[in-house]
N, C-alpha and C positions, 0 to 999 in steps of 0.2 A: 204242437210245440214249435215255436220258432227258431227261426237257427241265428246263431250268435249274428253280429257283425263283423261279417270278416271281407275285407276288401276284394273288392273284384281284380284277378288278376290282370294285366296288362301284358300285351305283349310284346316279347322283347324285343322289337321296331322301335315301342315306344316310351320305356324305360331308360334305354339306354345313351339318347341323347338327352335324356333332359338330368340323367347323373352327371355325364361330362358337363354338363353346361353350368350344374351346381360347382363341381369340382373348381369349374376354370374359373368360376365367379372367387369362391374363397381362394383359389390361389392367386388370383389379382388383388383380392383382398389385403394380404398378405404380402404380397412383393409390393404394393402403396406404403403398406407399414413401416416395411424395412429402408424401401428408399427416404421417409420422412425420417428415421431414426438416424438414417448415412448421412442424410443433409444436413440433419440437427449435428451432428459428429465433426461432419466436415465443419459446420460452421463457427464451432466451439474449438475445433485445434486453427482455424484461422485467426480467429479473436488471439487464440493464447499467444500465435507465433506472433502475429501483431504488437500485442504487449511488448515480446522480449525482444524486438524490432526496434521497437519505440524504447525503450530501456537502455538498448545498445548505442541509440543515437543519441540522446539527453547525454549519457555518462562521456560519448567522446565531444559532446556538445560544452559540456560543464566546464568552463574553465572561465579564468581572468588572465587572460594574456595581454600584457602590453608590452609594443615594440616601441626600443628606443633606436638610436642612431649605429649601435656597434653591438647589437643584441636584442634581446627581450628579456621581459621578467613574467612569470608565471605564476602566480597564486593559486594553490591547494587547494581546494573545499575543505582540506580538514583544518588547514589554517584558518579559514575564517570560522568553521564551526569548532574550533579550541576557541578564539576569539569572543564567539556570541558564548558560549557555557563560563568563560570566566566572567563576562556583562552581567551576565544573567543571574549569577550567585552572588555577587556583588548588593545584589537588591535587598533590602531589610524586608523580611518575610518570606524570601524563597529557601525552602526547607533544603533540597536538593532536585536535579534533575531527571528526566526519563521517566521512562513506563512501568508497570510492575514489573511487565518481564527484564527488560534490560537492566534495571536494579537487582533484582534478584539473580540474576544471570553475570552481575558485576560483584557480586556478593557472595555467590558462588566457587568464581574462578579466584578470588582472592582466599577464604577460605583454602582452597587447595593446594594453594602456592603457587598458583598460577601469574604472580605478580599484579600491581595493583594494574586496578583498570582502567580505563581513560576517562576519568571523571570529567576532563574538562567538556569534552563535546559528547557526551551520551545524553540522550536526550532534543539532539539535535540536530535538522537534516539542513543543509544550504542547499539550493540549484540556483550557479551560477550562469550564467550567457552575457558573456562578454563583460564589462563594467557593473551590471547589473547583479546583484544579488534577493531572491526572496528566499527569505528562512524561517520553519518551523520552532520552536521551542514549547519542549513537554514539561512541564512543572510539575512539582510538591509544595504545596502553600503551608506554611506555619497554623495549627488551628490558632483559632483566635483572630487573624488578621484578616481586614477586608481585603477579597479576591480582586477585584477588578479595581482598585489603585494599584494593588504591587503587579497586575499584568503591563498598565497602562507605565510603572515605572522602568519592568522590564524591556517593555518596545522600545520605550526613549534610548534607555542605556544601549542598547543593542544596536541601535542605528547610529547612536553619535561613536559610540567607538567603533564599528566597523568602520562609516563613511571617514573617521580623524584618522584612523590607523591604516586603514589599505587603499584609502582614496575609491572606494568600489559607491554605487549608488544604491539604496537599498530599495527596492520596491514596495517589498510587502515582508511583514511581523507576525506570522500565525503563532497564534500561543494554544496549549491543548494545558488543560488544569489537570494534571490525570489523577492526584490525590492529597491528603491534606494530612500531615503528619501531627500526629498526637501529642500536647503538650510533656513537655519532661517531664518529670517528676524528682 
């Protein structure tokens, strides 16, 4: 009869380092892990602070200041974005502005009493720097009507009354189509 396979013992000389050497392999293993997980971590809360860095500087950056001789005058962002959202409604075919949510969230607060909401600029972001203006505008298109004339009218309208009305230059017209509102009935 032969006898099972069973390992020939070693002796504990030589057992012993070759467990530690396992040991310290996985626990190098291991702390490579964690430092790749710290750096990914670190590197994700620097991006964010970065963001809110950059966030901070644009909003004291935003403005239209002009100086005259005995003062300055200062223009709002939200002045010119009331401005672009009364342009922009103006257009035959633009149903109303904004995104779902900001609609419904204006829709909301009215429902509850919370007085009516600022229809004129929802839907609408400016960043100003200095004389300069580029501004977003989010739509609702009437169904039925072609989309890209009543964008191309909203551009127009949107730069001729801002540049006639606050003397600012405008750079750039982003339009977002966000939905197309269903004939009355």
């Amino acid at each position: 009869m032969t006898e099972p396979n069973v390992p020939t013992p070693r002796p504990a000389s030589e057992t012993v380092p070759e467990a530690v050497s396992d040991a310290a392999s996985v626990a190098a293993d291991r702390a490579e892990a964690a430092m790749d997980r710290a750096g990914d971590a670190m590197t994700a809360a620097a991006a964010a602070s970065g963001r809110v860095a950059t966030a901070v500087i644009d909003r004291l950056r935003n403005d239209a200041e002009f100086l005259a001789d005995r003062g300055s005058t200062r223009i709002e962002d939200e002045v010119v974005e009331k401005i672009v959202g009364i342009a922009a409604r103006e257009v035959p075919g633009v149903h109303d502005l904004g995104g779902d949510a900001a609609r419904f969230l204006a829709s909301m607060k009215e429902r509850v009493g919370l007085g009516e909401s600022e229809a004129g600029n929802r839907g609408v972001s400016v960043r100003l720097e200095g004389r300069t203006a580029r501004v977003t505008v989010t739509l609702v298109v009437e169904y039925g009507i072609q989309v890209y004339p009543v964008t191309e009218l909203v551009r127009a309208k949107v730069i001729e009354d801002v540049e006639s009305m606050l003397d600012l230059q405008i750079s750039e017209v982003n339009i977002v189509v966000d939905d197309v509102a269903p004939p009355a009935r």
